[in-house]
C-alpha positions, 0 to 999 in steps of 0.5 A: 461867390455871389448869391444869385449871380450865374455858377461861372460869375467867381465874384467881383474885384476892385480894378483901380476904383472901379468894381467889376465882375470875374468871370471864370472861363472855363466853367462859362464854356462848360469845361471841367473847373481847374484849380487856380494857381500861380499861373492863373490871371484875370484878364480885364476886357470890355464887352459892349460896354461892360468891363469885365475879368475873365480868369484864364489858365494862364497868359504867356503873353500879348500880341498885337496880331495882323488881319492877314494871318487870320484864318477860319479855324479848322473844324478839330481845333477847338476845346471850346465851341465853336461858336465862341472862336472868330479865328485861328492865327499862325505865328511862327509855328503857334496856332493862336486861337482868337476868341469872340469875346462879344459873343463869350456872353448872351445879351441875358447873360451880360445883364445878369453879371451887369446885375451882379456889379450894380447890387454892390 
């Protein structure tokens, strides 16, 4: 834990000499805190600018998905609020639901965990 930094900030790593901040999901969205195990991953992205970890339940595996099978999501298929998914994909019989990861965090909330980083 970092002090100061907001309740779902975990801490900060050290990805290949660069230090950035973990952010975990679940507590982000307001979802009940899991336990972390073997499945667990950090999943590194950049968000405007800012290279971030957010730690996922697990990662079955990576696709590279066609604009074409994006649709809107239905109005029952989301865990999370709906303000966070930019679409649903199907893929075989999967339904794939696509996150927008620039809207994951508010413009206060990157400066914040951009603060945390540049305390460090």
């Amino acid at each position: 834990k970092i002090p100061q930094a907001p309740s779902y900030v975990e801490g900060i790593t050290n990805l290949r000499g660069s230090v950035i901040p973990v952010v975990d999901l679940h507590k982000r969205f307001g979802m009940a805190a899991q336990e972390h195990n073997t499945e667990t991953r950090i999943v590194v992205s950049s968000i405007d600018g800012l290279k971030i970890g957010m730690i996922v339940s697990a990662v079955s595996e990576v696709l590279t998905i066609d604009d074409s099978v994006i649709e809107l999501p239905p109005p029952m298929v989301s865990t999370v609020n709906s303000e966070f998914i930019i679409g649903v994909a199907k893929l075989d019989k999967r339904l794939v639901i696509l996150l927008d990861l620039a809207r994951v965090l508010t413009t206060d909330e990157k400066d914040q965990v951009a603060r945390v980083v540049a305390d460090k």
